[in-house]
C-alpha positions as CSV (number, residue, x, y, z in Angstrom):
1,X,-19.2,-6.6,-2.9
2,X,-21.2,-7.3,-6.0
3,X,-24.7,-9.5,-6.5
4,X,-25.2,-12.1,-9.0
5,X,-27.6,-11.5,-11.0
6,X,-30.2,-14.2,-12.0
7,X,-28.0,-14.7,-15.5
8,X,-25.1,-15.9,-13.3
9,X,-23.6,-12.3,-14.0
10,X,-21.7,-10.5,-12.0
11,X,-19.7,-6.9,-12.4
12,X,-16.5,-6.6,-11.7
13,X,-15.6,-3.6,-9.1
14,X,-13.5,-0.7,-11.2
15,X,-10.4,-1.2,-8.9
16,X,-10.3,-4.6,-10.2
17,X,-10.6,-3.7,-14.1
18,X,-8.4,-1.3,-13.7
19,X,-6.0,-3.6,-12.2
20,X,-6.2,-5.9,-14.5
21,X,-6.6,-3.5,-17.2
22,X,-10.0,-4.6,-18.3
23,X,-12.3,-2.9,-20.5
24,X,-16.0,-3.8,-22.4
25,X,-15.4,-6.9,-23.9
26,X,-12.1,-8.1,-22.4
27,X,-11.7,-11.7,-21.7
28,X,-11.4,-13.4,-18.5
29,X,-10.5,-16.7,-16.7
30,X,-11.6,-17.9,-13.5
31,X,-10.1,-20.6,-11.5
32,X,-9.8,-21.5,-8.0
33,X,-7.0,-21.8,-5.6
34,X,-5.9,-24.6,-3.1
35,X,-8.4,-22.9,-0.4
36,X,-10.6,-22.6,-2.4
37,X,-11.2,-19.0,-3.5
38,X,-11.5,-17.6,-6.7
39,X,-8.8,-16.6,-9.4
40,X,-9.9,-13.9,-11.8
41,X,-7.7,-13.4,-14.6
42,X,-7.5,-11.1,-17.6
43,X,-7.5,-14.3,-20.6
44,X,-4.6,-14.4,-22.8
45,X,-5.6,-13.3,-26.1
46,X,-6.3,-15.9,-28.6
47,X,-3.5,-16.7,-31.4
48,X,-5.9,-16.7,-34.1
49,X,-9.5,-15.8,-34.3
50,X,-11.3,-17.6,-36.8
51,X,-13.1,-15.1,-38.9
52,X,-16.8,-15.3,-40.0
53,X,-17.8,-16.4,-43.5
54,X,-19.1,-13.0,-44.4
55,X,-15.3,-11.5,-43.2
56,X,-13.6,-13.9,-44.8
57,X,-15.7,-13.1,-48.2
58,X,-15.3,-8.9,-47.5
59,X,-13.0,-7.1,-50.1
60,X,-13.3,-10.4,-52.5
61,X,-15.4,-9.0,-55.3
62,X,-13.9,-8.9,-58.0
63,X,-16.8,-7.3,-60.4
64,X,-16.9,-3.3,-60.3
65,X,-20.7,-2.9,-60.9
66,X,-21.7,1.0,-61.8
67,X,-24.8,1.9,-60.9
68,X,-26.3,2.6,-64.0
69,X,-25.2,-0.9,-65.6
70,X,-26.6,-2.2,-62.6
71,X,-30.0,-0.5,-62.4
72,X,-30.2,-1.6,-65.9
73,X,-29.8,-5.1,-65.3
74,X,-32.5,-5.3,-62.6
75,X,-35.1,-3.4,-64.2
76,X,-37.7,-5.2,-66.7
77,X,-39.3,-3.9,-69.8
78,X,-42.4,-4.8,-68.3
C-alpha cells in the first residue's frame, strides 16, 4: 500500500520496479483498464530527445583560447 502525498506523488513498492525494471528517473505510463483499475507501465523510450540549446552548442567552439592570450585580452591598462 502506498499514500499519495499532497503533490499527487506516489512511490512505487520495490517488487513493482523491480518488475518492471524501474530505476530513478525511469518513465512511466498509466492507464486504466475495462474495470477500471489502473495500468502502470514502464514508457517506451522516446526516439529522439531534443537536446537543449546549451548541448546542442557543447564541443562547437572552434577558437583555442590560451590562458595567457586570454588574460591579456580581459585586463585593462587602467
Amino acid at each position: 500500500m502506498s499514500t499519495i502525498t499532497v503533490k499527487g506523488q506516489v512511490t512505487v513498492p520495490k517488487p513493482i520496479r523491480d518488475a518492471l525494471g524501474l530505476t530513478p528517473g525511469s518513465r512511466v505510463d498509466f492507464d486504466l483498464d475495462e474495470q477500471g483499475r489502473v495500468v502502470l507501465r514502464r514508457a517506451e523510450p522516446a526516439t529522439r530527445r531534443r537536446r537543449d540549446r546549451f548541448e546542442a552548442a557543447r564541443g562547437k567552439a572552434d577558437v583555442r583560447w590560451r590562458t595567457d592570450d586570454l588574460m591579456a585580452l580581459l585586463r585593462t591598462d587602467e
